[in-house]
Steps between C-alpha positions, in 0.01 A plus 500: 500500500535897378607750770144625444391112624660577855427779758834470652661538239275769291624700859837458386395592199335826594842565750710464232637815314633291178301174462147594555281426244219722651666820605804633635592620874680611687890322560534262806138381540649161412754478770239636751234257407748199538626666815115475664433155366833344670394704796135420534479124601128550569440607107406846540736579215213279264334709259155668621194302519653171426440186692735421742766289395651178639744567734861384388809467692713805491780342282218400246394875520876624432525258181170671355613797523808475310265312274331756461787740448627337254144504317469857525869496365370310167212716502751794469661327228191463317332811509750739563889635492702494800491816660899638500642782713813671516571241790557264204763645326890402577676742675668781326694841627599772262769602226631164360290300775173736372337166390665188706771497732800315480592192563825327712757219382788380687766439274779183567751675768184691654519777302123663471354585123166689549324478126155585393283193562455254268150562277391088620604580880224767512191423693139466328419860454220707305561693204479904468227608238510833356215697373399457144723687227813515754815392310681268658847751553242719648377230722874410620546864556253612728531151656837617591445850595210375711774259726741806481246676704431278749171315333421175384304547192444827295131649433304296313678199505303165677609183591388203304588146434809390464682499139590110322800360639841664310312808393516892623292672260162454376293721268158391409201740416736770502535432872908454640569245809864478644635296739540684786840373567617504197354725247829551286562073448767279640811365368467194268809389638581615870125438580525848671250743492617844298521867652396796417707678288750726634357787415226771504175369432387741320770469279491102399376340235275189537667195602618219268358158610511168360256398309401222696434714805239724321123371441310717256172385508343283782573210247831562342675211325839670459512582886617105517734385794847686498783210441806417684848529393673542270235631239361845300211686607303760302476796725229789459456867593229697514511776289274826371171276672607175310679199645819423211748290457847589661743252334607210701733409806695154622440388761774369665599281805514673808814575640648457855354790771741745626570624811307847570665632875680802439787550837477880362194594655583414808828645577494796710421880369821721474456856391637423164138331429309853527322559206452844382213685601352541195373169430264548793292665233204299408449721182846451400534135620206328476617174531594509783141558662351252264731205610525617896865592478623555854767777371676472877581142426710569198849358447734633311634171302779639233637827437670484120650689255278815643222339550359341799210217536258472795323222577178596684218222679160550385188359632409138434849384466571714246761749447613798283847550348602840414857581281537878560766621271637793279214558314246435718309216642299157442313254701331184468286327745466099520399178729786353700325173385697573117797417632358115494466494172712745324783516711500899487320814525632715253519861445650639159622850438628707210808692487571863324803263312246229320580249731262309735537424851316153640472494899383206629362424909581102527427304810764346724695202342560699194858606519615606162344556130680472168443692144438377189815685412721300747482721768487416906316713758448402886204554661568714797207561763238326263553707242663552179567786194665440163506745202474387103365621151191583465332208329534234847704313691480152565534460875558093657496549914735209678494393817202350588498297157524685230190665354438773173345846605327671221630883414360804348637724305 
């Protein structure tokens, strides 16, 4: 029997926005139609004209219908695409949380780690596709800068299918798809879904992925399944309208989450917090507004050698440090949900004498760092400062463990 073969269900057919293979209508027709034929014990939800059915028990009645949902639900299958909405896709907030919010661990000893969630945690969700001739950085951009204000997707965009298990980028007939939670990859190793970069959009490059993340073409050999640890990866980038290669990364066990509360931020205000006035200035300080830094909430967490470091919450569970110094001023704006990984948010600063300062926000449990050059600092108020050449400083934090933090400079 066809769905053509039975009135009933060429009704469901007809009510059906996504599987009918006559016409489309109008949403909820199905549900309303069901609705009357549980209601009406009498029949007078049978299609017009027809000869009055056998009565059946109302149980019997209940099991057709689902039958016949579940017909109409093959039906959809077969002659049409499920239809998504932004209902569909995972929640999501702004700044670092513009595409997925974090996640929560509890740590042995209780101690919470909020991370970005892990890419095979994330719910079945459609995929973003861009007009045609859209570059992919341009896609993740105004993807972004569409969340920053406040909407889900940016003009043009539509919601379609979702994208092959383990990938986040798709370009076929000169058409990109992202995954809408994670349109700059996930990391072969944690598991954990990348940010967006730390910086202005406008400014960034595109991202690098791993090759295995990337399908160019609808059928696209290379795009194979991503391996475990320990192993290489090709990555790619795209680059002047033209996907290349990018080298290649290890990929590397993950390491042990770290804690990611931070005592500092909730001590009370003192006056000594007050920030100066200028950085009120959205022309001047930007960053501020773009990450929803509440400026009244700063604390002032280390005044040294003339300089002094605030660290300021941000929307999202973000925050902003600022090291305000001699010769002027920097700031850099992260997740709290770093900490779980890298064990730091760092800030890095040059001074007039060739030197380098690395400051570093830490979560609680860290209580001291050493230098590659055999120094000792101790954390005080979840944060620390040491000065080196320019060139880097290797940086191990102690106390909870011991873990590496990457420096600039």
């Amino acid at each position: 029997m066809t769905v053509a073969d039975d009135q009933v269900l060429t009704r469901l057919g007809l009510a059906n926005p996504v599987a009918s293979p006559v016409t489309p209508a109008a949403g909820g027709r199905v549900e309303a139609l069901l609705e009357a034929i549980l209601a009406d014990p009498d029949g007078a939800a049978r299609p017009i004209a027809e000869p009055r059915p056998v009565r059946r028990p109302r149980q019997a009645r209940r099991l057709l219908a689902i039958g016949l949902v579940g017909a109409t639900v093959i039906a959809g299958v077969a002659y049409g695409a499920v239809r998504w909405t932004e209902d569909d896709l995972p929640a999501a907030g702004r700044g670092p949380s513009a595409f997925v919010l974090p996640g929560t661990d509890i740590l042995p000893g209780g101690a919470e780690s909020r991370r970005p969630p892990l890419f095979a945690e994330l719910p079945v969700r459609p995929a973003i596709a861009f007009p045609v001739g859209v570059s992919y950085r341009d896609a993740v951009v105004a993807y972004y800068e569409a969340r920053q204000a406040g909407e889900v997707l940016p003009d043009g965009a539509t919601l379609v299918d979702p994208l092959p298990a383990g990938k986040v980028v798709r370009v076929a007939g000169g058409q990109v798809a992202l995954d809408p939670a994670a349109p700059v990859g996930y990391d072969l190793g944690t598991g954990l879904v990348r940010r967006f970069p730390d910086a202005s959009p406008s400014s960034i490059p595109a991202p690098v992925l791993p090759r295995c993340q990337v399908l160019l073409g609808m059928s696209d050999a290379a795009g194979a399944d991503c391996p475990g640890a320990p192993a290489r990866v090709a990555q790619v980038q795209e680059k002047e309208g033209a996907w290349r290669s990018a080298g290649t990364i290890a990929v590397t066990a993950a390491p042990a989450l770290l804690p990611t509360t931070v005592s500092l931020l909730s001590r009370p205000i003192t006056p000594a917090d007050a920030v100066p006035e200028i950085w009120r200035d959205p022309v001047a300080f930007p960053q501020f507004a773009q990450f929803g830094a509440d400026l009244d909430g700063a604390r002032l967490a280390l005044e040294r050698a003339g300089a002094r470091f605030f660290v300021i919450p941000a929307s999202d569970e973000s925050v902003c440090i600022v090291s305000e110094g001699r010769i002027g001023s920097s700031t850099t704006c992260a997740s709290l949900s770093n900490l779980a990984v890298d064990g730091a948010i760092l800030i890095t600063a040059a001074n007039p004498d060739g030197t380098t300062t690395h400051s570093a926000l830490v979560a609680d449990g860290w209580v001291s760092a050493e230098t590659s050059d055999g120094r000792k600092i101790a954390v005080a108020g979840n944060f620390l400062s040491v000065t080196g050449p320019d060139g880097g400083l290797r940086i191990t934090l102690v106390g909870a463990g011991r873990r590496r933090v990457i420096t600039r400079g």
